[in-house]
C-alpha positions as CSV (number, residue, x, y, z in Angstrom):
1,X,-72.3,-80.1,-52.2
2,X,-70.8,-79.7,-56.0
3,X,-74.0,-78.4,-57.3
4,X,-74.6,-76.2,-53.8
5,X,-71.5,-74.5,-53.5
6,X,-69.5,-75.7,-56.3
7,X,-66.5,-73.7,-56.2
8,X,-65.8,-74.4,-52.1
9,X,-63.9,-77.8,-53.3
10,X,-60.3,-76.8,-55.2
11,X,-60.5,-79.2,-57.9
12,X,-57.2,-80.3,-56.9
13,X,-58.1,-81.4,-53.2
14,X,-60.9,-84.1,-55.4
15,X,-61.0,-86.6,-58.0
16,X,-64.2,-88.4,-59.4
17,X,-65.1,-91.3,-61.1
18,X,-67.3,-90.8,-64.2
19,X,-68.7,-93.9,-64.5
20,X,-71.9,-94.1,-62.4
21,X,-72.7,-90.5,-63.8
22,X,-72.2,-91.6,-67.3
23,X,-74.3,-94.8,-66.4
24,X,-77.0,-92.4,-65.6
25,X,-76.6,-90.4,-68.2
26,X,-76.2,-93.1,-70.8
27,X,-79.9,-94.5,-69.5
28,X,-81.9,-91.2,-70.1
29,X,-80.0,-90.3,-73.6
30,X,-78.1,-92.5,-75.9
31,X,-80.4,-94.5,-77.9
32,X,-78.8,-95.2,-81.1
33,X,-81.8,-95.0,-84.1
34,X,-84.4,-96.5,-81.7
35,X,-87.4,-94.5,-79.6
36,X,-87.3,-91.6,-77.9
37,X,-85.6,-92.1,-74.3
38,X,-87.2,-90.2,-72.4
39,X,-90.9,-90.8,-70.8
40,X,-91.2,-86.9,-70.5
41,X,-93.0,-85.8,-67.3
42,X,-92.4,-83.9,-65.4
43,X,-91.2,-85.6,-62.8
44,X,-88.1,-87.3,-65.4
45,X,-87.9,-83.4,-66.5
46,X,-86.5,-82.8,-63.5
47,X,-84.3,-85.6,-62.5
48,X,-82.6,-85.3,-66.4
49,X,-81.9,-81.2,-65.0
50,X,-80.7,-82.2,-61.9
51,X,-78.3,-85.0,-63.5
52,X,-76.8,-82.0,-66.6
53,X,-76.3,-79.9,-64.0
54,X,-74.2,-82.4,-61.5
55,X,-72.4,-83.2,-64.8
56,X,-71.5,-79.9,-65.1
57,X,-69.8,-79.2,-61.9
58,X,-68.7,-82.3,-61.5
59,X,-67.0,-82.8,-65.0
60,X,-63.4,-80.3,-63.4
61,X,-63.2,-83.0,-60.7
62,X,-62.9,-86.0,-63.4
63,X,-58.8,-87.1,-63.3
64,X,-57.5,-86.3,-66.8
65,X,-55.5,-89.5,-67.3
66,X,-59.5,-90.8,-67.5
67,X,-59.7,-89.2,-71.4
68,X,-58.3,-92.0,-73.2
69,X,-61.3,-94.6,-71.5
70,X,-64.3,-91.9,-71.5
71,X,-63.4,-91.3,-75.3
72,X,-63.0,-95.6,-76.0
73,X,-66.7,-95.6,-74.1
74,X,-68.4,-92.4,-75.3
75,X,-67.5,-92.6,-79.2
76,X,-68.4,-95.8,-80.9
77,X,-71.9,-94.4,-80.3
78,X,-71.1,-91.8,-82.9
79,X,-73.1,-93.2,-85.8
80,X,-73.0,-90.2,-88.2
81,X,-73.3,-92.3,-91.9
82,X,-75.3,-91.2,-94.0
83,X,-79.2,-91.6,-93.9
84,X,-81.4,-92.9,-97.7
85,X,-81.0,-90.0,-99.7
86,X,-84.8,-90.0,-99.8
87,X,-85.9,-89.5,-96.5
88,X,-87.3,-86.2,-95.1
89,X,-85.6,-84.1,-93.0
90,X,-87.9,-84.8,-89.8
91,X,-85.8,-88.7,-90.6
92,X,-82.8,-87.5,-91.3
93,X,-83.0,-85.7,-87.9
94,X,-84.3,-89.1,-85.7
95,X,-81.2,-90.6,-87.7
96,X,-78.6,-88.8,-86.0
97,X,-79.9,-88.3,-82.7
98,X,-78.1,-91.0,-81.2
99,X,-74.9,-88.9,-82.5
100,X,-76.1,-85.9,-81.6
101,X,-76.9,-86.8,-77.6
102,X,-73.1,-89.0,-77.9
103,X,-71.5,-85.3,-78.8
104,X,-73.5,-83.7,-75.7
105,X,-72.8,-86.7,-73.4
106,X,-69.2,-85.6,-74.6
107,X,-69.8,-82.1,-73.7
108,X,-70.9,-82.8,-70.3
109,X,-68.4,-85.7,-69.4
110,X,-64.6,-84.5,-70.8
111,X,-62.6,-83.8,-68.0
112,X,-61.2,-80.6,-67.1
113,X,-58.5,-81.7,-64.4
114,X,-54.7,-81.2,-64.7
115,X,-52.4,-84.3,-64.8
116,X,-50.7,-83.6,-61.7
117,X,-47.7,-84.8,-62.9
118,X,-44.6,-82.2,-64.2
119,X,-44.5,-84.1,-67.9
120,X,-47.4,-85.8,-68.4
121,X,-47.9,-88.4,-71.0
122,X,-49.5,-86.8,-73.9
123,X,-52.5,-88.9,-74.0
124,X,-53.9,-87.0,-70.6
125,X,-54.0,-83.8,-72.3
126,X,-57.3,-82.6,-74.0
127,X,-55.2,-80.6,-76.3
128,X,-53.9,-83.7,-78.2
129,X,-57.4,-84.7,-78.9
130,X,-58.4,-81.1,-80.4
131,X,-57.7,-82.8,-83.9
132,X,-60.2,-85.9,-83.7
133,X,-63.2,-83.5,-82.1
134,X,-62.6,-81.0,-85.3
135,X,-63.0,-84.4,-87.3
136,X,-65.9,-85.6,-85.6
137,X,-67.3,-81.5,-86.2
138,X,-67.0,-82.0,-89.7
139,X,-69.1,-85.4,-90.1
140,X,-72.5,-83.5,-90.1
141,X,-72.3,-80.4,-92.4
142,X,-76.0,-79.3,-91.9
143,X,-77.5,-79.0,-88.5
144,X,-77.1,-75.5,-86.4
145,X,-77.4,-78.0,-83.4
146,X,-74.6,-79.9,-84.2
147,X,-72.9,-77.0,-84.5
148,X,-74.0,-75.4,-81.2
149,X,-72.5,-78.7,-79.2
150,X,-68.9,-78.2,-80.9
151,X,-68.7,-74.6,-79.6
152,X,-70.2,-75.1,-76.9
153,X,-67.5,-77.8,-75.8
154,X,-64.2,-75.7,-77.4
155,X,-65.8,-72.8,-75.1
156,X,-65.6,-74.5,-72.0
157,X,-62.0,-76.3,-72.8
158,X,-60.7,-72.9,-73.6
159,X,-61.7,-71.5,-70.3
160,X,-60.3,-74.6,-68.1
161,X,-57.1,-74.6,-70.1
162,X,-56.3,-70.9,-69.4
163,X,-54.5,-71.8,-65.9
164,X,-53.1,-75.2,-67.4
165,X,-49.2,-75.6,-67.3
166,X,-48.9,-78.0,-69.5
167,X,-51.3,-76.0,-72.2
168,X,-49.7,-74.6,-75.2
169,X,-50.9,-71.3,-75.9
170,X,-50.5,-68.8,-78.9
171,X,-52.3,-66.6,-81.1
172,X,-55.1,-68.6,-81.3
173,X,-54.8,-70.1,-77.8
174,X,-54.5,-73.8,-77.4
175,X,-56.4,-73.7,-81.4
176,X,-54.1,-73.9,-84.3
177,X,-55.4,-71.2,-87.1
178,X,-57.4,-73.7,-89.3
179,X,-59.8,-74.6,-85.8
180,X,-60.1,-70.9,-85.2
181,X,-61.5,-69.9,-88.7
182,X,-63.5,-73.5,-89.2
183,X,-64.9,-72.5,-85.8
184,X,-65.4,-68.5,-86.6
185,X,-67.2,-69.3,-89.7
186,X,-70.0,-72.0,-88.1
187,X,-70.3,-69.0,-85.7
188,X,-71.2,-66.5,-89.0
189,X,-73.3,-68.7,-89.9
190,X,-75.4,-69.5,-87.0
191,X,-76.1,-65.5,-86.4
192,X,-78.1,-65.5,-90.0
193,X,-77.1,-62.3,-91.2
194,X,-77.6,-62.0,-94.9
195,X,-74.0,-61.2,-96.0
196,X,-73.4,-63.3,-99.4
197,X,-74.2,-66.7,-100.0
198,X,-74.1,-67.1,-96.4
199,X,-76.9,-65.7,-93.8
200,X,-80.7,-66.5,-93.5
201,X,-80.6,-69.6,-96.1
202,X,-77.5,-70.9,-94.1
203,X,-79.3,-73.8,-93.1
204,X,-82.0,-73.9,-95.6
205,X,-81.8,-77.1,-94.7
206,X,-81.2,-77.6,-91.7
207,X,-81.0,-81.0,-89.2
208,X,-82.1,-80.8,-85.9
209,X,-83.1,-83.6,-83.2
210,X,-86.9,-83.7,-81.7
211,X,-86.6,-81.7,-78.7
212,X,-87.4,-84.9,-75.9
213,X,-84.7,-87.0,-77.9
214,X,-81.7,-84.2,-77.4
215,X,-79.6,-83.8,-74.4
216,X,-79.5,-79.8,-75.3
217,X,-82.9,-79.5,-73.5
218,X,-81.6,-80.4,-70.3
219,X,-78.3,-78.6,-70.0
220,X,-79.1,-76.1,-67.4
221,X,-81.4,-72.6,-67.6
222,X,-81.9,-71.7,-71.1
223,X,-81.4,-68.3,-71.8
224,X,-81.9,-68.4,-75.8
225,X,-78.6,-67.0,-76.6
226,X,-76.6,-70.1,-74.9
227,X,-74.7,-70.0,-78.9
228,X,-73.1,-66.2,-78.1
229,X,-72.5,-67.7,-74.3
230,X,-70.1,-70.5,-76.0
231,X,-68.7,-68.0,-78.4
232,X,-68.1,-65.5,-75.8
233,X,-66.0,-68.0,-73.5
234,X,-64.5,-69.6,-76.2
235,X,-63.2,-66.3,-78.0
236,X,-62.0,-64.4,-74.6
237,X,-60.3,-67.5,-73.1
238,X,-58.1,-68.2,-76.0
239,X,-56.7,-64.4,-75.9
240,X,-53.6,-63.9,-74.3
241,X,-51.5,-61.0,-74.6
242,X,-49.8,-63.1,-78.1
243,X,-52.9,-61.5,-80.1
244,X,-51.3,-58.3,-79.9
245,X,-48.4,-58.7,-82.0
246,X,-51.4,-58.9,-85.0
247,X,-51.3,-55.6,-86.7
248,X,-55.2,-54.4,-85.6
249,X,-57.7,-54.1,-88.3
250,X,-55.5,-55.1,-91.2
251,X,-58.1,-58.4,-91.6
252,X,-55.3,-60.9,-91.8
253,X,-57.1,-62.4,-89.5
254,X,-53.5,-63.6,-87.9
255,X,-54.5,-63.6,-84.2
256,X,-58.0,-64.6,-82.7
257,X,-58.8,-61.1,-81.5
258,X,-57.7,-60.1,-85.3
259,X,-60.6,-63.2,-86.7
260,X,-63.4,-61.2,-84.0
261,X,-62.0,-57.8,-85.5
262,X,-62.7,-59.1,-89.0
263,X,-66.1,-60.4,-87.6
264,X,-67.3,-57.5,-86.6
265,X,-66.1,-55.7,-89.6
266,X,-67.8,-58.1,-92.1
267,X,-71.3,-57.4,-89.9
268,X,-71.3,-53.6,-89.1
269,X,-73.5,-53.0,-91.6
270,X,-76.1,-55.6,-90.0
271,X,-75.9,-53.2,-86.6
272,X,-77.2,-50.1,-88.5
273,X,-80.8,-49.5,-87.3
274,X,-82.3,-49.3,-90.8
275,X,-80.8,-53.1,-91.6
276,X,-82.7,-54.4,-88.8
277,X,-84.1,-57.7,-89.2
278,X,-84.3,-61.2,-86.9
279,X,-80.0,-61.7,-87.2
280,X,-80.4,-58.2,-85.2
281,X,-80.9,-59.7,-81.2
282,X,-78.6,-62.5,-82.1
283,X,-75.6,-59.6,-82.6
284,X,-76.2,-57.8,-80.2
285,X,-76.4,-60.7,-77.6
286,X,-72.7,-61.9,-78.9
287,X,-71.9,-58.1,-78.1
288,X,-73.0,-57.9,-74.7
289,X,-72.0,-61.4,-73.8
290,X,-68.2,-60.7,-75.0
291,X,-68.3,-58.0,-72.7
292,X,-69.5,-59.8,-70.0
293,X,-66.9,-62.5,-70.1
294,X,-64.3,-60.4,-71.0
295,X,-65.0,-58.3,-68.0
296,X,-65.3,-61.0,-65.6
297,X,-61.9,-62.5,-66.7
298,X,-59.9,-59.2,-66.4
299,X,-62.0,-58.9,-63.0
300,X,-60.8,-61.9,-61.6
301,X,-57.1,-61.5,-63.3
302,X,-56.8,-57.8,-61.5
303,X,-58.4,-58.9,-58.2
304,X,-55.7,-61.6,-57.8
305,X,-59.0,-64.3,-57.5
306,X,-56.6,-66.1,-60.1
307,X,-53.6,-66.5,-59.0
308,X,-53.7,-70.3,-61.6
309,X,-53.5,-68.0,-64.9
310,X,-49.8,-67.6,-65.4
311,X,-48.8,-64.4,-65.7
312,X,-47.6,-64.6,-69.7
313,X,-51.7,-65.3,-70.7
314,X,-53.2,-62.7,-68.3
315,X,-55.1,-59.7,-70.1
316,X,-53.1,-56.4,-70.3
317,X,-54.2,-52.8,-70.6
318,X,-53.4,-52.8,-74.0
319,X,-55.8,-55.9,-75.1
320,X,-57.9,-54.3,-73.0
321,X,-58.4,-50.5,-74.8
322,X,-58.2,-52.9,-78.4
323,X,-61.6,-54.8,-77.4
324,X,-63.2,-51.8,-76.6
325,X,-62.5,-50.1,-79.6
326,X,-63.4,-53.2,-81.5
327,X,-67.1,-53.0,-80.3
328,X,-67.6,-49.5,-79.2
329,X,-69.0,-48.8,-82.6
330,X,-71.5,-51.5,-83.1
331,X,-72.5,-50.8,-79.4
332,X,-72.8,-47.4,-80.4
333,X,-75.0,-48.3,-84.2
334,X,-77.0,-51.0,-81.7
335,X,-78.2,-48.1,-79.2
336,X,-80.7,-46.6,-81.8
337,X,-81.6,-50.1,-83.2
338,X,-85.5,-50.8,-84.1
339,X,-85.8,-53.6,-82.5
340,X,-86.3,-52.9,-78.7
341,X,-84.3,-56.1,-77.0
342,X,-81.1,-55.5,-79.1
343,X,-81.7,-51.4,-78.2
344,X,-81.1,-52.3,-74.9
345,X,-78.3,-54.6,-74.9
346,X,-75.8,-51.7,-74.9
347,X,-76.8,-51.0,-71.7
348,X,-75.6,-53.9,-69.6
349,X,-72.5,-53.5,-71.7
350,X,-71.8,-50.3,-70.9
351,X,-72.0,-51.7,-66.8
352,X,-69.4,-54.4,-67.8
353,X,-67.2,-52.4,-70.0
């Protein structure tokens, strides 16, 4: 039924225990510096799918006063010290896979319930935890993957917290300022475009788990651009209509549409079509999939299909005309790109804008 028809069940009609699921889980993935888990037929291919994807709608039916014990189970299997500074980077890799699959057990297992009560104790609110997942970000330095998971996981908070009451929301959404840029800057990174000191060589070194020992091959369809899909949801569902009392393009970066703004700005000259090179589809996918979330949120917002989202954090016309003067000129630089699949990404944007 959850994985069927999903949204049929108001996630405040059901509440689900974690355990078995995380039993499950916990089998296939987290092995802590030991073989690979996985027997990978196809068969177990499958099954692993199936069970990601159960996770995933079933992780909004989880009660939130569960945090505290998923957290005491999921975390001492965070084993992030450091590796002999001799060994290759293939080792340093099989290392930290037991970390990496925790982190994406994490991902897949956080719940995304309200406490139902009117003042709930602080330790049921994800928002109070914000702190120690930045902390547990910053362990591992090196690895684009590891990266990925974080973003991946503040992307999908942001977007349940929207219609929370008990979220406190500002410029940055439910982020303080030091998240947002910490969290901007892995994304400038990950893209690869050869600005400074940071682009291609980013990660000339970079860490990442064998692909049958990671829990990021089996979360869902891959798409190849699933790091602009958690950037996407993770920008447009922290901006409420507090980002407008920024000052636009003055790059004090004080709001997190003014951060995107200075994004952008910092990369126009990677959108021209004679600076095409292989950042090029990576841009242009974080372009078209900010439209497309940004247009399904004001969709649902106008439509009243969110009637959760209080009124104070809905978009507004004004937000609205800002973001599409924000992009309309890298859409506009992308149309006569070189490279064919970024040439046609403004497209689809136009369709959602």
């Amino acid at each position: 039924m959850l994985t069927v028809r999903p949204r049929k069940v108001p996630t405040g009609e059901l509440s689900l225990d974690w355990r078995p699921l995380y039993e499950d889980l916990y089998r296939n993935f987290i092995r802590v510096n030991a073989d690979p888990p996985v027997n990978d037929s196809l068969g177990k291919s499958k099954d692993l799918n199936h069970l990601t994807r159960l996770a995933r709608h079933a992780q909004k039916y989880f009660p939130a006063s569960e945090i505290p014990a998923i957290l005491e189970k999921i975390l001492p299997e965070v084993t992030v010290a450091s590796p002999p500074i001799l060994l290759t980077r293939q080792f340093e890799a099989y290392f930290l896979t037991g970390a990496f699959n925790t982190i994406g057990l994490l991902t897949l297992l956080i719940p995304l319930q309200f406490p139902a009560e009117e003042n709930p104790p602080p330790e049921s609110l994800i928002q109070t935890y914000l702190p120690l997942m930045f902390s547990l970000w910053s362990q591992v330095t090196n690895s684009s993957q590891w990266n990925f998971l974080f973003i991946d996981l503040f992307g999908v908070i942001a977007s349940r917290q929207i219609s929370s009451p008990h979220a406190k929301f500002g410029p940055y959404g439910i982020f303080t300022r030091e998240q947002s840029i910490h969290t901007i800057s892995c994304v400038f990174r990950l893209l690869g475009v050869p600005i400074g000191p940071v682009g291609a060589g980013a990660y000339s070194r970079d860490v990442l788990t064998p692909d049958h020992c990671t829990i990021v091959r089996y979360r869902g369809t891959r798409t190849g651009d699933e790091l602009c899909i958690g950037t996407a949801r993770w920008i447009v569902y922290s901006m409420t209509n507090e980002v407008m009392d920024d000052v636009p393009g003055s790059g004090e970066m004080t709001s997190m549409w003014g951060m995107v703004e200075s994004l952008l700005q910092s990369v126009e000259t990677a959108f021209h079509p004679s600076n095409s090179g292989n950042w090029t589809p990576k841009l242009a996918a974080l372009v078209y999939r900010l439209a497309e979330k940004f247009t399904h949120r004001w969709t649902q917002e106008q439509r009243g299909k969110r009637p959760d989202v209080p009124e104070e954090r809905r978009l507004t016309p004004a937000l609205k005309r800002r973001f599409v003067l924000a992009l309309r000129k890298v859409v506009f630089m992308s149309i006569y790109d070189k490279n064919s699949q970024a040439s046609c990404i403004p497209r689809p944007y136009y369709t959602n804008i």
